[in-house]
C-alpha positions as CSV (number, residue, x, y, z in Angstrom):
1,X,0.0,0.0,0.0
2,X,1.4,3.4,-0.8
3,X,1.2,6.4,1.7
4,X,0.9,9.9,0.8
5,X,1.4,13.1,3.1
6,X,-1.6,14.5,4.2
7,X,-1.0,18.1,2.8
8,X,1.3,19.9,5.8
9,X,0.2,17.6,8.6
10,X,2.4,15.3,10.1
11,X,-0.1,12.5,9.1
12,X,0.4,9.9,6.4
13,X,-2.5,8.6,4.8
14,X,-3.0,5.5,2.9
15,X,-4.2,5.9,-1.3
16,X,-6.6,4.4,-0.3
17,X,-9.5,5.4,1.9
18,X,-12.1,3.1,3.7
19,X,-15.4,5.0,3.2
20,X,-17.2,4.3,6.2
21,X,-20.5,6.3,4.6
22,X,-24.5,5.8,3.5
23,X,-24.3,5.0,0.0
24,X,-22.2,1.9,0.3
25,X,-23.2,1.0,3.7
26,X,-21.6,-1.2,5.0
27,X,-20.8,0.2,8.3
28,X,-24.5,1.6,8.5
29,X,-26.2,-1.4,7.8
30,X,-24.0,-4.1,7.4
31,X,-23.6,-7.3,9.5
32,X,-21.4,-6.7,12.6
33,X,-19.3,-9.7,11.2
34,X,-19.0,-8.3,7.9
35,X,-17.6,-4.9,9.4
36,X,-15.4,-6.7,11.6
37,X,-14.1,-8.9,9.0
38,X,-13.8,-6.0,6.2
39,X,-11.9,-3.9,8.5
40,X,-9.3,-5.6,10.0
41,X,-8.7,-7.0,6.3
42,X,-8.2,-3.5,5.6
43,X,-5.8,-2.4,8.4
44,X,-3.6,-5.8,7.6
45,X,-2.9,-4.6,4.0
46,X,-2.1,-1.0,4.7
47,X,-5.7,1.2,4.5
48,X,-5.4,3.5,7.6
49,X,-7.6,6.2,6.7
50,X,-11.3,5.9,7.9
51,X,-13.8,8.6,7.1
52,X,-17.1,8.6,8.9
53,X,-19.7,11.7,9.8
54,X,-22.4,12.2,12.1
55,X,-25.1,12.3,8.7
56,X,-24.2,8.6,7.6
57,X,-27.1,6.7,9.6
58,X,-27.8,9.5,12.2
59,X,-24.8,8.8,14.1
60,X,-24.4,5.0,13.2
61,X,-21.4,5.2,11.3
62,X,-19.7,7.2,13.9
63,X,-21.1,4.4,16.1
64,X,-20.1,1.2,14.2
65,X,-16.7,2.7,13.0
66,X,-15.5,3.4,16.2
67,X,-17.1,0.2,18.3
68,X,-15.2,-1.8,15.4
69,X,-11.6,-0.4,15.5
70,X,-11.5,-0.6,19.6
71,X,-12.8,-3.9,19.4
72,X,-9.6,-5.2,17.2
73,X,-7.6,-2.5,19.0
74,X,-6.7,-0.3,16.2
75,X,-5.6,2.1,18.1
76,X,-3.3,3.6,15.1
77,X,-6.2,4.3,12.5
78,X,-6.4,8.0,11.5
79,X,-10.1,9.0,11.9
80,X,-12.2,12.1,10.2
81,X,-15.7,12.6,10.7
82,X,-17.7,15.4,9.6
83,X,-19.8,18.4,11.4
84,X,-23.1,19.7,9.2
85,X,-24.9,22.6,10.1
86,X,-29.5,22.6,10.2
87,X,-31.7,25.2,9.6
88,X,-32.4,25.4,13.5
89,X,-28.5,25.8,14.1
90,X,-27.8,29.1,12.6
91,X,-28.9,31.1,15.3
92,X,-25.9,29.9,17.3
93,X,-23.4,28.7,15.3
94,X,-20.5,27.8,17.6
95,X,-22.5,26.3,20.5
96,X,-23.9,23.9,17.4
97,X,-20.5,22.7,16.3
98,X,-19.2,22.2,20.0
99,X,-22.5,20.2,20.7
100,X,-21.8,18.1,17.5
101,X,-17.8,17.5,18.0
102,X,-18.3,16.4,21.6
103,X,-21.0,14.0,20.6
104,X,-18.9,12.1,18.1
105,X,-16.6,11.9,19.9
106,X,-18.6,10.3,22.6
107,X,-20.5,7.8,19.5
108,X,-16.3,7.1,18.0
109,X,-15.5,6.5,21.9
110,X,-12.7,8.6,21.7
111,X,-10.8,11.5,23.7
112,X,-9.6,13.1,20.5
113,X,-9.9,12.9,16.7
114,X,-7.7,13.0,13.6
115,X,-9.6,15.3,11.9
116,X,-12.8,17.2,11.5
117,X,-14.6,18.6,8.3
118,X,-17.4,20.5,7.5
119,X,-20.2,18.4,5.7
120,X,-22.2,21.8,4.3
121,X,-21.7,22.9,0.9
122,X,-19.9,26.2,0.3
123,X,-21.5,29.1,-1.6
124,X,-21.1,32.6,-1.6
125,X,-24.6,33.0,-0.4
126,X,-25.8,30.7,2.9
127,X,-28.7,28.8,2.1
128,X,-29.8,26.7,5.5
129,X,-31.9,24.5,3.9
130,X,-30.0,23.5,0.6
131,X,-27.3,22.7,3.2
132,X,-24.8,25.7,2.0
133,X,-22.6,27.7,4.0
134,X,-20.8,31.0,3.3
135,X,-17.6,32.3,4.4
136,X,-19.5,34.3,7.6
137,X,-20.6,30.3,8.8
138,X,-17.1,29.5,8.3
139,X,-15.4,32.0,10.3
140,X,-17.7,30.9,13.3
141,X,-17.0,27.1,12.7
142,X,-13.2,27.9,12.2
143,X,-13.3,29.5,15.4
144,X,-14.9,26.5,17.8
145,X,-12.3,24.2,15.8
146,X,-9.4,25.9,16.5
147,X,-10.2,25.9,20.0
148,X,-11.0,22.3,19.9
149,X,-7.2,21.8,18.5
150,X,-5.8,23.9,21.4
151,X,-7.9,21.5,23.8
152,X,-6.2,18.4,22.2
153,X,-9.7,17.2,21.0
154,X,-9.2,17.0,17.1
155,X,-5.6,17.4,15.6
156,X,-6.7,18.8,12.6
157,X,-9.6,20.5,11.0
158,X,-10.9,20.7,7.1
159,X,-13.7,21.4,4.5
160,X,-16.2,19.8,2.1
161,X,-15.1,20.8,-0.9
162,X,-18.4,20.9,-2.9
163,X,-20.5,24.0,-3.5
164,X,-20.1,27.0,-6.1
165,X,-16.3,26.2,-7.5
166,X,-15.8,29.8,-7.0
167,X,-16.1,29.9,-3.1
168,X,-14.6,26.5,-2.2
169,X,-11.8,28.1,-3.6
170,X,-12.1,31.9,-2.1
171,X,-12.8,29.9,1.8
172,X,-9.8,27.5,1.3
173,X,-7.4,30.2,0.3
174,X,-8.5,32.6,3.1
175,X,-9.1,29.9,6.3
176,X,-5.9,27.2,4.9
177,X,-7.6,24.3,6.3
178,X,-5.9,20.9,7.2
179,X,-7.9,18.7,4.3
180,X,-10.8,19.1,1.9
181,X,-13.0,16.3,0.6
182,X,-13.0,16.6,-3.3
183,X,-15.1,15.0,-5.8
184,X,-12.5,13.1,-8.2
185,X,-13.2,10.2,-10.9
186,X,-13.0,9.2,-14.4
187,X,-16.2,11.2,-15.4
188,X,-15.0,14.3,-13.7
189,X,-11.1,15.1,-13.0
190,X,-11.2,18.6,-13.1
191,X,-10.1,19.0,-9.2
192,X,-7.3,17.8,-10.6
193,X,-6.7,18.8,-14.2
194,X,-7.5,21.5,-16.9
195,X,-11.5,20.7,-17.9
196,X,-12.1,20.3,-21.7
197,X,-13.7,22.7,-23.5
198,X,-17.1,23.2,-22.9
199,X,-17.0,20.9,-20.1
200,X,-20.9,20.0,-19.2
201,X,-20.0,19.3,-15.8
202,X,-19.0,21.4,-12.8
203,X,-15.5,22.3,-12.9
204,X,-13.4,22.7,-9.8
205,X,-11.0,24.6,-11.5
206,X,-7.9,22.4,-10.1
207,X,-9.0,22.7,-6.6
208,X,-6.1,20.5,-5.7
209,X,-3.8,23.2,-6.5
210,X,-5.4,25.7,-4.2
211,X,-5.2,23.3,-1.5
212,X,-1.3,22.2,-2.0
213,X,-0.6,26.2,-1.8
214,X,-2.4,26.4,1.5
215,X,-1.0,23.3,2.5
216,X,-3.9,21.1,2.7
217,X,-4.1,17.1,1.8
218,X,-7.1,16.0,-0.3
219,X,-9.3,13.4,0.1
220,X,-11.3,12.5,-3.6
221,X,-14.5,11.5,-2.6
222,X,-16.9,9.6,-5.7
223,X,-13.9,7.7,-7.0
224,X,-16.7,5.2,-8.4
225,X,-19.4,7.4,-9.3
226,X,-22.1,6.8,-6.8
227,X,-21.7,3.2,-8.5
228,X,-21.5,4.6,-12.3
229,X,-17.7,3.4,-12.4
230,X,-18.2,-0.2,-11.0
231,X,-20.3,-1.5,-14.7
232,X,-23.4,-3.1,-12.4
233,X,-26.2,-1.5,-12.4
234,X,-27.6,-3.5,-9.6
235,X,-27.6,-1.9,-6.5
236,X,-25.9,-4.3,-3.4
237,X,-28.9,-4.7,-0.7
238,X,-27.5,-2.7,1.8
239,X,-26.3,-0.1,-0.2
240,X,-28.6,3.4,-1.0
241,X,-30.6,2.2,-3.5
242,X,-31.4,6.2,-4.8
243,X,-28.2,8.2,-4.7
244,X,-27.7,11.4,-6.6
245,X,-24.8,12.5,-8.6
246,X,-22.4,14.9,-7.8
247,X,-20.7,17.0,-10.5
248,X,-21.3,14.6,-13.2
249,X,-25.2,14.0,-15.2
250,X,-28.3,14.7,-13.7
251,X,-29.3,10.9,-13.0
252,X,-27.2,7.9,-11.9
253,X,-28.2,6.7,-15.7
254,X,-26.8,9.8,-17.1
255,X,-23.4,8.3,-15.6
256,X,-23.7,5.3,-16.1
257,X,-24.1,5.7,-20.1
258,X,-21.2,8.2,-20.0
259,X,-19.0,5.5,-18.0
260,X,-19.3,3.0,-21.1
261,X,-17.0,4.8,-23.2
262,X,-14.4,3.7,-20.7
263,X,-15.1,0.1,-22.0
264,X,-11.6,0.2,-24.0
265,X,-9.8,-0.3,-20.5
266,X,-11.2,-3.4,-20.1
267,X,-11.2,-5.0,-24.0
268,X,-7.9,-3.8,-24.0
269,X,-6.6,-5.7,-21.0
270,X,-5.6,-2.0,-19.3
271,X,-7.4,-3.3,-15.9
272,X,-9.8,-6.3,-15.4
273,X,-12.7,-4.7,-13.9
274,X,-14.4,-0.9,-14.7
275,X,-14.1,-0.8,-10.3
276,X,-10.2,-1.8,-10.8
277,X,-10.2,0.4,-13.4
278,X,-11.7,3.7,-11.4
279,X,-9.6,3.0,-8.0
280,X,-6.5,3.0,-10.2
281,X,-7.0,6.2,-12.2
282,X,-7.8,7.9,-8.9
283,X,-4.5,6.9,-7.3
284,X,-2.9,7.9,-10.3
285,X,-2.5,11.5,-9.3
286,X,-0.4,12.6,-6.6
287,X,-2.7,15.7,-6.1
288,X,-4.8,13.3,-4.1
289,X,-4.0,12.3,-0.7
290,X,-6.3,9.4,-0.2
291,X,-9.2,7.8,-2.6
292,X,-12.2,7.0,-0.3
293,X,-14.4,3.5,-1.3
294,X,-18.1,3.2,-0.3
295,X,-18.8,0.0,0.4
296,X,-21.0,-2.5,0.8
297,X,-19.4,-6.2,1.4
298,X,-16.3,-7.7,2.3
299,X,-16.0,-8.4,-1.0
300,X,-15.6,-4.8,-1.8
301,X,-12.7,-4.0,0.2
302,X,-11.3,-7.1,-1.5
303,X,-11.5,-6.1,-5.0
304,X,-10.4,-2.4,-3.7
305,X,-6.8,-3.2,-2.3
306,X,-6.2,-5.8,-5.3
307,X,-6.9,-2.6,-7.6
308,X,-4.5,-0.2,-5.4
309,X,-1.8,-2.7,-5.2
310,X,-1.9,-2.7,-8.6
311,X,-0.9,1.0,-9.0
312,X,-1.4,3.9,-10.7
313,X,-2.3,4.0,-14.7
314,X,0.5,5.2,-16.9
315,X,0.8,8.3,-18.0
316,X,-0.5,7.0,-21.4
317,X,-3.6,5.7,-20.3
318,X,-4.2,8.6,-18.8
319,X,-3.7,10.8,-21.2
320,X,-6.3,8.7,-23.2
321,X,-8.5,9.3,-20.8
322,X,-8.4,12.7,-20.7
323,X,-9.0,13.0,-24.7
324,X,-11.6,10.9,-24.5
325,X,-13.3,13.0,-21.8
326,X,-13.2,15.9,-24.9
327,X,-15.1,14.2,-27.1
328,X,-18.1,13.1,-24.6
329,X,-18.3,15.3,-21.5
330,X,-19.3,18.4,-23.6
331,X,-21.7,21.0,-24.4
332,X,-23.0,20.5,-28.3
């Protein structure tokens, strides 16, 4: 398993990520055994880089994640969970996100954290109920967890880097967090690279580079697509059986069509599976610290490591790629 540097931090993260959310589920919903057995499979091949938040479940997540690695006595995993703001919550601000740190950390069972995010979307405009925050939220949350670092409660602190492109960018250059999440596949590498011409989905204007000059590691988040990048269409039981996409077509179908042009990796003995395939091209860029998973079965974490160990795509195929996303991924 490779490591990467976590931005400035003095924290090494694995490539790859165990995502530890809702859409997979598996440490929502999933069989205690099955969690169990997933991951300590995961800690024995190098992942050590769990990412959880109060949303996944209401709290379960937070719940099963932590129950799981004190029970194997994984005392080493790094741990970030997440911090999302209601409607109801506005009105006081920092008592909300001490409220919310204290009780994870009470649902992870643990005196202090790796790291904490914020879950909201940025925008230059706050918009409670379509779950967006503006750089006068963020002030107020930066403020509770700086004081939360001084009282050796979290080590670090970062953002959710989904919103308007425009003030992610703005709020990471002006508040230099620790981490951002970032959306990051096949369908959509702009976080990382120049987006084509007439690019027809959101483009975060190579976010990564804005965090590297603040210092801040990057975790790509929707590696598979919601599911679009595996080539199933059928959804695993426990999984989210609706999910939405982020920054790629308006329905999961939408993707899912787009995804087949990828085919050529396959019939061309590139990788042996479209999920091999996905987990591969997001390791393949140094800009990104870690490449969370959602998942659903052991079987999942399985097929993840066997695609990390095989390493990143060469710079061939990935130039492909990027050609390819030219000629599909545009405005007519």
């Amino acid at each position: 398993m490779e490591y990467r540097r976590f931005g400035s931090t003095d924290i090494d993260v694995s490539v790859l990520g165990f995502g530890c959310g809702a859409v997979g589920g598996l440490m929502v919903r999933g069989e205690h055994e099955d969690m169990i057995r997933s991951v300590e499979y995961a800690l024995e091949h190098g992942v050590n880089y769990f990412d959880t938040a109060r949303m996944y479940g209401d709290g379960l997540s937070e719940i099963h994640t932590g129950a799981i690695l004190r029970e194997i006595g994984a005392s080493d995993a790094i741990v970030g969970t997440k911090v999302r703001l209601s409607p109801s919550e506005y009105s006081d601000i920092p008592n909300a996100i001490e409220t919310q740190i204290e009780n994870s950390l009470s649902r992870l069972g643990l005196d202090s954290v790796d790291i904490v995010y914020t879950h909201d979307r940025i925008g230059a405009i706050p918009s409670p109920f379509q779950g967006v925050i503006s750089e006068r939220e963020l002030e107020q949350i930066v403020t509770v967890f700086e004081r939360f670092v001084e009282a050796g409660k979290i080590r670090y602190w970062g953002f959710n880097g989904l919103g308007e492109t425009i003030a992610i960018k703005d709020c990471v250059a002006q508040f230099k967090p620790s981490g951002i999440h970032t959306c990051f596949n096949m369908l959509n590498a702009s976080s990382v690279e120049a987006a084509p011409p007439r690019f027809s989905y959101q483009d975060y204007e190579n976010l990564s580079s804005v965090a590297a000059s603040v210092g801040a590691g990057t975790v790509g988040i929707r590696v598979l697509a919601a599911g679009a990048l595996t080539g199933i269409t059928e959804r695993h039981e426990i999984a989210a059986q609706s999910v939405a996409p982020i920054a790629t077509g308006e329905t999961l179908d939408d993707d899912f069509n787009k995804a087949s042009n990828f085919n050529f990796l396959i019939t061309e003995g590139y990788a042996s599976s479209m999920v091999e395939a996905a987990i591969r091209f997001s390791i393949s860029f140094e800009e990104i610290s870690t490449s969370l998973v959602g998942l659903s079965s052991f079987d999942h974490i399985e097929q993840a490591i066997s695609a990390a160990d095989k390493g990143p795509f060469d710079g061939e195929v990935i130039e492909r790629l990027k050609e390819l996303r030219t000629t599909f991924i545009t405005n007519t």
